[in-house]
N, C-alpha and C positions, 0 to 999 in steps of 0.2 A: 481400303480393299483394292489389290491392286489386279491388274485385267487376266491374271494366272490361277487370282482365287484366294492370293493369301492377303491375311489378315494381319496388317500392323498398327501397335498403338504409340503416339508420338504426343509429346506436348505442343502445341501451338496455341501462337500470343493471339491478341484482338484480328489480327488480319487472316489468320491463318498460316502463317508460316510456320514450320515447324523451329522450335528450339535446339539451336543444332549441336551442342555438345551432348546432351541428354539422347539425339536422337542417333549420334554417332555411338555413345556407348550401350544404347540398346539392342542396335545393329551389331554392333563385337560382340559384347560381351553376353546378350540371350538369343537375339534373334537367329545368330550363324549357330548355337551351341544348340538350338530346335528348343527354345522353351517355348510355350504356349502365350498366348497373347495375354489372359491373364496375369501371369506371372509377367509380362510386360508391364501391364498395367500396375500391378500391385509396387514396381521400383519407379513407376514414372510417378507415382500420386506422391511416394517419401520423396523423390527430387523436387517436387511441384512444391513441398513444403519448404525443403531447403531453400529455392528458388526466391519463392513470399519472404520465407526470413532473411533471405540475403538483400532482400530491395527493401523491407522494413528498417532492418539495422545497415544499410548502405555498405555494407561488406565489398562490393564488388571482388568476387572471387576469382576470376582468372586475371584479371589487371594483380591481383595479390599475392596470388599463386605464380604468378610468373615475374613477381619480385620476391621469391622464397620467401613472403611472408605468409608463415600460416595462421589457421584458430588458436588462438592461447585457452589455458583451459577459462577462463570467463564468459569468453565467448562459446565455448562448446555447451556452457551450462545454461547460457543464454540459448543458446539452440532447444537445449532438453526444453527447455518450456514451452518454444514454439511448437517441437514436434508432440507434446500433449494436448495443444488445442483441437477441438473438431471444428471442421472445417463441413459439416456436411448441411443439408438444408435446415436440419432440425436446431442446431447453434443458430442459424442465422435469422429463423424465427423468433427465436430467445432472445437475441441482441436487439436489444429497447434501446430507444434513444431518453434517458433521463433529463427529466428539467433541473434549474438550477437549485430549484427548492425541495426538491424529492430525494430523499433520501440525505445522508449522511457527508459534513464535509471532506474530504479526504478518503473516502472511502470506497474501494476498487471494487466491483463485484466480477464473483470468479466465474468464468464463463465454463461452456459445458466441456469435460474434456473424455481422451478417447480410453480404449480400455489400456492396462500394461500390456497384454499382450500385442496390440498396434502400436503400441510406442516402443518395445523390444523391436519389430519388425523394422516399423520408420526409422530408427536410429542404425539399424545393420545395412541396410539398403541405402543411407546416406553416406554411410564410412565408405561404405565400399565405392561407392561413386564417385566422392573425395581423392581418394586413394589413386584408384582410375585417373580422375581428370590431372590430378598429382602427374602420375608416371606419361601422361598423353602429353601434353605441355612440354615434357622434359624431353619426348620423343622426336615433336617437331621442332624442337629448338625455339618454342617460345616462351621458353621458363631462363633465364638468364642461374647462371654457376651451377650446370647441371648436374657436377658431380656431389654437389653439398645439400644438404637437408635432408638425406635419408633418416637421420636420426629424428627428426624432428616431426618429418610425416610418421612415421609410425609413432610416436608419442600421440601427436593430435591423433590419431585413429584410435589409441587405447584411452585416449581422454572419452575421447564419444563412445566406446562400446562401452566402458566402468559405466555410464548415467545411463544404461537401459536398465530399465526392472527388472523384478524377479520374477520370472512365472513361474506357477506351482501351481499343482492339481491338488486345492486342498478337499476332494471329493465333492458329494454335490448332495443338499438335505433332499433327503427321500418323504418329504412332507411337502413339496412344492409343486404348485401344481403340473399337472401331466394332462396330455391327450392320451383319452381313454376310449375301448369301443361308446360306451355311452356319448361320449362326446362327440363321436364320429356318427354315430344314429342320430343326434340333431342336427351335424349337420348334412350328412345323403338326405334327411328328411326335408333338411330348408333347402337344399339345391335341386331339387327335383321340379320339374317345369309346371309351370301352372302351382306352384305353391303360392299360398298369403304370407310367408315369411323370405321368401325368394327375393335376392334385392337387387335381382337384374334384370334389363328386360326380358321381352319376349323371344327378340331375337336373336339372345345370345344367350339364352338359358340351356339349351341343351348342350349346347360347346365348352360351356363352363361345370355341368356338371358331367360332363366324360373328363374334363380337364384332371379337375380334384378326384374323380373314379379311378382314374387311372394312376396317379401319385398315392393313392392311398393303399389303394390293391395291389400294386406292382411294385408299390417301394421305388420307383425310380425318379430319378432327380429332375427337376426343371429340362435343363437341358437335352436327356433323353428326352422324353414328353414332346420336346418342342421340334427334335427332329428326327422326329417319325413322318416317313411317307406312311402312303397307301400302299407300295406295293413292299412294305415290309410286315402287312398285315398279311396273315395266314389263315383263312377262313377256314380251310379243310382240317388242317389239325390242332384249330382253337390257339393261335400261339402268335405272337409279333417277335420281331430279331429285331435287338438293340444294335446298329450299326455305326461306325464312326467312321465321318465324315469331317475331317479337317478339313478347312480353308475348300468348303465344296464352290465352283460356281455355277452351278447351280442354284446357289440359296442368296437370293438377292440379298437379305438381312447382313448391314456390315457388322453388326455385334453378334456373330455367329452363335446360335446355342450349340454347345460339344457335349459328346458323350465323352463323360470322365475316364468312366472305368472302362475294363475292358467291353467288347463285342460277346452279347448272349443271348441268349432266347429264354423268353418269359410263357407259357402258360398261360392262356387266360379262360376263365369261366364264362357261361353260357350266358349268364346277365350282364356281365360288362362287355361281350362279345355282341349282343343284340345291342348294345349302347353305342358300339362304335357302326353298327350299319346305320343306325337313326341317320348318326350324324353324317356319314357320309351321302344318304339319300339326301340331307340336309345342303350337305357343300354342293353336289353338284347343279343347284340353283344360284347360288353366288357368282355375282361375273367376274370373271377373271382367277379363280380355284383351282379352275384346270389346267393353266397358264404354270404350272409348277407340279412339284410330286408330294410337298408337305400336308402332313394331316387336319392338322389345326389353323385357323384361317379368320384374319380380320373382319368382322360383319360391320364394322363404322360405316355408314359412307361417308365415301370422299378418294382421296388419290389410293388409299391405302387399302381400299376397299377389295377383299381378295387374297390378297399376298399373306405370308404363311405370317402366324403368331409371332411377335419377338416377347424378350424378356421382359420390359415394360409393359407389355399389356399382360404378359402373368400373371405381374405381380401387380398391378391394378385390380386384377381380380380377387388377389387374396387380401388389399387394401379394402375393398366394396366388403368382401365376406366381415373383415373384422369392425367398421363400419356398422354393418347391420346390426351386430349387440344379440349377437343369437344366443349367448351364456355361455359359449365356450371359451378355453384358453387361446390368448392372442395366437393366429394363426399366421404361420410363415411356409413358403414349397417346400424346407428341408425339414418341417415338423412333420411331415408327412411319410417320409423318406424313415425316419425314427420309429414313427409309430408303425409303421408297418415290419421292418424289422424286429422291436421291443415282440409285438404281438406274434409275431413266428419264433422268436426264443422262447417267448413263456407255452407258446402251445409244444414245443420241442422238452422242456422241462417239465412240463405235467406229465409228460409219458415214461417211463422206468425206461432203465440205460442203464447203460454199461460203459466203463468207459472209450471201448472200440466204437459204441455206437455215440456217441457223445461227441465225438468227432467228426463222424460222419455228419451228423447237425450244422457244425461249425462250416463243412465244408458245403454243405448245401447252401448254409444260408450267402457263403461267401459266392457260391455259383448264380443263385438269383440276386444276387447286388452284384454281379459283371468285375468282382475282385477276383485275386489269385487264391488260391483250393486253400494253400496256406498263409494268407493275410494275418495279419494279426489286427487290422483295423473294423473289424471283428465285432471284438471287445466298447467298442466305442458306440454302438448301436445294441448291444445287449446289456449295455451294465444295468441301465432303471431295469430292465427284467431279471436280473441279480439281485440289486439292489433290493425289490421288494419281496424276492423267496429268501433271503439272506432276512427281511425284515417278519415274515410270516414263522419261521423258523426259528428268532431270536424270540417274541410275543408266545408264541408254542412252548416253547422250552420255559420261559420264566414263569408260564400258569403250571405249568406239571410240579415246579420247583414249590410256587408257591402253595400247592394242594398240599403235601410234602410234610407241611410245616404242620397242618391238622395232625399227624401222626406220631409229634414228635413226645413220648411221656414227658407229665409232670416231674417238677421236684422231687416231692417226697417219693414217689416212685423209682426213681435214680439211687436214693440214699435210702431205701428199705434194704433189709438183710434178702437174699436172692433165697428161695424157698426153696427146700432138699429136692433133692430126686428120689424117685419112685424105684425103687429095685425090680 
């Protein structure tokens, strides 16, 4: 975080020094073009892999690349492998050190790996980095016979894109579990303060259930959530405005929470309206609350004591909820986000429409999720509500078909002679 407010993400080794090829092409090539710090992140974690793989298989890539030697395809294949490893905490729990007598001679066990669609990702974000450091090298003059190896970089670049998977949406079974209002009644009922199923304490029980009230009622992401002030709350016409505040500093927080989508204003009802006074009668006991404008606010003590919510303690909280074993579907912030959308589709399709007003639907719900009137991302938060009138619909039609069949005459009834008419 630098002292203007903005937010940059950089790799750095054990000391902290930033890695300075990676940190120079994130400064070209995103930072000057205004990508987001995310999208920073998401090409620096693929370089961090290439990085591991290059000190693993001793590659050393600019010493290589500034003797116009590139990957051959062996080595790109060699790559594809690294980049399906996960690398996250959950692998490195997994990774047991085996005795010599355990298990099998000879015999590798496959470690955990990530999905295609991150290894599509990691392999485009590496070419393209490659490519980069390629043409930088040749810029400064510390690539020797600069006019030679075009042919060859772009070869190695089509090697590494041919080894990314295929993604494809092969739909998604409408039998799997979902969050459902029932599911959402156990849990407002175990979040509510002073419950025997509640698995927080006391003094963070009401923070944590306006937290999940508010994600679930509002459809809005983490990050909205987390930066809401006070004085985006609206008491007189029941309503808070969704504002975006990039690189604020104001927000001590260096992992900024962003509001994604666009700037809106949400609506809210008289029971989650009395929910956010609680808690605010609540904050202004906490020392140091005031000291800033955000809503949501650390109750730990200790240095942190006060200062606004970051994303780790979010998501701590929806680790404690699924922790608890309340019966519901594992819970995540953007499951929330789903279900509140899915449930404003299906209550928009229980009502007769037309197709002028069928749009108008589409554009609302695009208005309360902070997207554009004509989004089409839309579709991605209403399909399980498709999905299961598309399923009520198919189950409907096959009982009429099969009633049907009671009606259908016998045999001999077919092959009788047809009986005259009556004059």
């Amino acid at each position: 975080m630098f002292p203007n407010g903005e937010r940059r993400a950089l790799l750095i080794d054990d000391l902290g020094v930033p890695e300075p090829y990676s940190t120079l092409y994130v400064t070209m090539r995103l930072r000057n073009a205004g990508k987001s710090v995310a999208t920073q992140e998401a090409h620096l974690n693929s370089i961090n892999v290439l990085l591991a793989h290059s000190v693993s298989h001793r590659l050393e890539l600019n010493n290589r690349f500034g003797r116009n030697s590139l990957l051959n395809a062996m080595e790109c294949e060699a790559l594809r492998v690294s980049v399906q490893q996960h690398r996250g905490p959950a692998a490195k729990a997994q990774h047991n050190v085996l005795s010599i007598k355990g298990g099998k001679n000879g015999h590798v066990y496959k470690g955990m790996t990530v999905k295609p669609a991150q290894q599509h990702s990691r392999l485009t974000h590496i070419a393209n980095y490659l490519q980069w450091l390629w043409q930088y090298l040749s810029s400064t003059g510390l690539r020797q016979n600069i006019d030679q190896g075009a042919y060859e970089l772009n070869r190695m670049v089509r090697n590494i894109l041919v080894l990314r998977p295929m993604v494809t949406n092969r739909g998604s079974d409408v039998t799997k579990p979902e969050f459902t209002r029932e599911h959402y009644a156990v849990l407002s009922t175990a979040m509510k303060p002073g419950s025997e199923r509640n698995p927080f304490s006391s003094e963070v029980q009401l923070r944590n259930q306006l937290t999940v009230s508010l994600m679930a009622l509002l459809g809005e992401r983490r990050g909205g959530i987390l930066n809401l002030r006070v004085g985006d709350i609206n008491f007189g016409k029941s309503q808070i405005n969704i504002i975006r505040r990039s690189d604020s500093k104001e927000d001590p927080r260096i992992n900024q929470p962003r509001v994604k989508t666009r700037e809106h204003t949400l609506p809210v009802g008289p029971a989650l309206m009395d929910l956010m006074r609680q808690y605010l009668e609540l904050r202004r006991s906490i020392p140091g609350a005031r000291k800033h404008p955000y809503m949501l606010v650390t109750h730990k003590q200790g240095p942190t004591l006060g200062k606004p919510m970051t994303i780790p303690g979010l998501n701590q909280v929806f680790k404690t909820i699924n922790d608890a074993a309340l019966g519901i579907p594992t819970l995540y912030p953007h499951l929330l986000r789903h279900f509140f959308q899915t449930q404003l589709a299906e209550e928009q399709l229980s009502q007769p429409a037309t197709p002028q007003s069928r749009e108008t639907d589409r554009r609302v719900r695009n208005e309360l999720a902070g997207r554009r009137p004509d989004s089409e991302v839309d579709s991605i938060y209403t399909k399980h509500a498709i999905e299961r009138e598309a399923t009520k619909v198919t189950l409907k039609l096959q009982g009429s078909i099969g009633k049907s069949e009671e009606s259908i005459p016998s045999q001999e009834a077919l092959l009788s002679p047809p009986r005259p008419l009556k004059a």
